[in-house]
N, C-alpha and C positions, 0 to 999 in steps of 0.2 A: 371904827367901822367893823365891830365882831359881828354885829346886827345888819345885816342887808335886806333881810324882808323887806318889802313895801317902801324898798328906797327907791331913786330912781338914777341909773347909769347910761353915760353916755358911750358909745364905741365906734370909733372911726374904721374904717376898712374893714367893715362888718360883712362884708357879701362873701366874703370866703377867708381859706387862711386861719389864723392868728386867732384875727378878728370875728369870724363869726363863734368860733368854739369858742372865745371870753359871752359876746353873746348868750349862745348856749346855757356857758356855765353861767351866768349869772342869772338871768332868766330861772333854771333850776333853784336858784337859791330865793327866789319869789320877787327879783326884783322887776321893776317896769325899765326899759331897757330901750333907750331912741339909738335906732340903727343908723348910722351915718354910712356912704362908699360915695366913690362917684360913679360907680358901674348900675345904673337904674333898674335894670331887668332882674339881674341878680339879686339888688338889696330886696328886691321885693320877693323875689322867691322868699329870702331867708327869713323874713317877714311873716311869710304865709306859712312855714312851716311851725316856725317860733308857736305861730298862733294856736296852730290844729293842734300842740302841747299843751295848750290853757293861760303861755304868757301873753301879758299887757306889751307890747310893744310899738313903737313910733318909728316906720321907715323914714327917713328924711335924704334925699339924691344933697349930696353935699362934696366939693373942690376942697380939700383944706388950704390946699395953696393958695386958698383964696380969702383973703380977712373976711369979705363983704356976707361971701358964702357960710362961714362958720360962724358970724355974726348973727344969721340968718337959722341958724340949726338950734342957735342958745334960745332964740327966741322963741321957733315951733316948738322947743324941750318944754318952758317954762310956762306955753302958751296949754302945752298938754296935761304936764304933771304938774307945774307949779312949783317945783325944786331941781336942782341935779344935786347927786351926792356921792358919785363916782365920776370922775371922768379916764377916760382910757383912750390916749394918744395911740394909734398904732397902726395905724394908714403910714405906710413908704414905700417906695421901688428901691430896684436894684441898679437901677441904668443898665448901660452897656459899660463890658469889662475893656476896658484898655489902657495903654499908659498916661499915667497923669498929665503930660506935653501934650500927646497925642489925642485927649478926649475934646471934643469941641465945647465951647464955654455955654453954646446951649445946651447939652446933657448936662453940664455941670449946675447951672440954672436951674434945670427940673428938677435932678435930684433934692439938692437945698428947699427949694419953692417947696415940695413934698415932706422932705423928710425932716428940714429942721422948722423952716418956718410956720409949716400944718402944726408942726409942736406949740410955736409962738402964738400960732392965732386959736388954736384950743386954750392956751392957757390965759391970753387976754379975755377972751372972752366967759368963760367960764370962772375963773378962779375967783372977781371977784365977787361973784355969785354966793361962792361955796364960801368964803369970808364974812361974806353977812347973814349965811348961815348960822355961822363958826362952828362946821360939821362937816366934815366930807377927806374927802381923798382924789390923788392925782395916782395914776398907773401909766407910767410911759415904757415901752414894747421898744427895750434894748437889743442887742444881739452879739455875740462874737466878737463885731468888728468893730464892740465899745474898746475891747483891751488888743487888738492886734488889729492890723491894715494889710491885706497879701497883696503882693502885685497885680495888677490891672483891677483892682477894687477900690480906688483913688478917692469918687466921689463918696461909694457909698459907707465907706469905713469911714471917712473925716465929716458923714452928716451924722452916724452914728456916736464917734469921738465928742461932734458938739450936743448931741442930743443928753447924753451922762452927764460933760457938764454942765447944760439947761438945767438938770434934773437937781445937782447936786447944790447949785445956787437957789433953786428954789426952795428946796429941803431946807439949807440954812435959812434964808428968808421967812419963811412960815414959822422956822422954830424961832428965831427971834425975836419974833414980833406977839408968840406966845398964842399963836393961833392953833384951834383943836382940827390941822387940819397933814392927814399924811401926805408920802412920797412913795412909791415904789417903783426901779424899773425892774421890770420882767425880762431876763433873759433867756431866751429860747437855748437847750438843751442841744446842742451839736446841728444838723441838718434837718429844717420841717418843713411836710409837704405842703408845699401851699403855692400861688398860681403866679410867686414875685420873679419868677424867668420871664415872664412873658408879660411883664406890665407895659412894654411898649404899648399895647392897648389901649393905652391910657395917657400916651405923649398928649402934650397941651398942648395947641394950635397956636397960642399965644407967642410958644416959642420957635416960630418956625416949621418946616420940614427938617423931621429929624435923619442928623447927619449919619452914612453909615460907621458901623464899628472899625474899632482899630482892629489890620490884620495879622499885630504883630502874632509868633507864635505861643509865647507865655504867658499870654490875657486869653489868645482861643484857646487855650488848653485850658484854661482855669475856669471861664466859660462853658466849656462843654462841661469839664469836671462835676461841675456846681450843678448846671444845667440837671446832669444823669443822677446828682445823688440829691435835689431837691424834688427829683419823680418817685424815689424809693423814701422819702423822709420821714422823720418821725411823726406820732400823732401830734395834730394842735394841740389836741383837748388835752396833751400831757402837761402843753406848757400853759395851757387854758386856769387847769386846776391848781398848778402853782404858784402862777401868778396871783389868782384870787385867795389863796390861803393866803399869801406874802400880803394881803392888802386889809386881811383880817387882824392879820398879826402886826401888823404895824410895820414890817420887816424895810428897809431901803432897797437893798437889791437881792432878788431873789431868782432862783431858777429850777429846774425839773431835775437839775443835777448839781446839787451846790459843790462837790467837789470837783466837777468838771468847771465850772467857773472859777473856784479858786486856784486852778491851776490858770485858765487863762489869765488871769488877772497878776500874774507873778513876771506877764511881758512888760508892763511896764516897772517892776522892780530891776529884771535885767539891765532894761534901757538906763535905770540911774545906776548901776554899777559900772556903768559905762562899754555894754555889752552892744556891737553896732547890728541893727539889722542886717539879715543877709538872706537868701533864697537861690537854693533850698535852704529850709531851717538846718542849723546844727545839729 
């Protein structure tokens, strides 16, 4: 994938975020690029703006929680361009912050139904696409709370925990079956602005009315915390551009700060020296 020109990329949670700066940048690099969100008004702005730049792009209103939905998006992609040759998993929420006991098993639901399973039905649907290509790449939109879990972040750290290893089984898979086809997740860079506080917006109906938050005071705090420095956060398009270099380069997991990840990622070596969680950190 060093050649992107006149491919064609898919990107879920495109209407803002993450998501649309991959967009963006890929777009820039001349690709045709079918926008996926479930926020309709939005996708289409981003759509219209894409456009008034001079890219080819495919707005498609798409649920990833949904098989039937993302089934539905593979087929507008190929019904329009006739190939995909990136896909780019990166539609999640954050839920609400509270203790693991205390979160109700429908937030726990959304979360997963969004964040691991959207992964699963991007990759059923699309990968074996890119297989019978035997060309393309998978880009899944990691974060933080691949290598560490803070208190009252219960669901979203453990859909990110199963997201790496999705990632990390498919990596293997692909390579040993001798297929020319990448891996990468993208690790976003410390705190990015983007609008995942307030994905309530976007609770499923499917699951109910959504229960209130827990009031303990070590999840509100970490909530608000998060809340206030995800309004000051870094640029997308920082973690935009490294991700797409990471997908040029063949790279597995890449970030805007490699050595800020390698340092995250040293929590779990603690864990095997038999070092117990605790909060505050040591």
């Amino acid at each position: 994938m060093e050649q992107l020109r006149d491919r064609v990329a898919v990107v879920t949670g495109a209407a803002n975020g993450i998501g649309r700066a991959l967009a963006t940048e890929l777009a820039g690099e001349g690709m045709k690029v079918v926008l996926a969100d479930i926020e309709r008004e939005p996708l289409q702005l981003v759509a219209k703006e894409l456009e008034r730049n001079g890219a080819d792009v495919l707005p498609v209103a798409t649920d990833v929680s949904d098989a039937w939905s993302v089934g539905a998006l593979a087929n507008a992609t190929l019904d329009r361009f006739g190939a995909v040759h990136l896909l780019c998993n990166n539609a999640a929420v954050a839920g609400q912050f509270g203790r693991t006991w205390a979160t109700s098993l429908a937030e726990w639901e959304w979360v997963f139904a969004v964040n691991v399973l959207g992964v699963v039905n991007g990759l059923r649907s699309f990968v074996p696409i890119i297989l019978e290509q035997d060309e393309g790449h998978v880009l899944n939109t990691g974060s933080a709370a691949c290598f560490e879990a803070l208190p009252g972040f219960g669901p979203y750290a453990a859909s990110k925990h199963a997201l790496l290893g999705l990632s990390e089984a498919l990596r293997r898979e692909l390579h040993a079956s001798g297929a020319r086809v990448g891996v990468t997740v993208g690790m976003p860079a410390g705190v990015v602005k983007t609008s995942i506080m307030t994905g309530q917006r976007n609770w499923l109906d499917r699951f109910g009315e959504r229960p209130p938050a827990d009031d303990d005071p070590l999840p509100s705090a970490i909530r608000g915390g998060f809340t206030a420095a995800v309004a000051g956060g870094n640029d997308p398009q920082l973690c935009a551009r490294a991700f797409v270099d990471g997908v040029k380069r063949d790279l597995y997991l890449v970030c805007d700060d490699m050595a800020l990840m390698e340092e995250w990622s040293q929590n779990h070596a603690k864990h095997g020296r038999g070092e117990k969680p605790v909060w505050p950190p040591a």
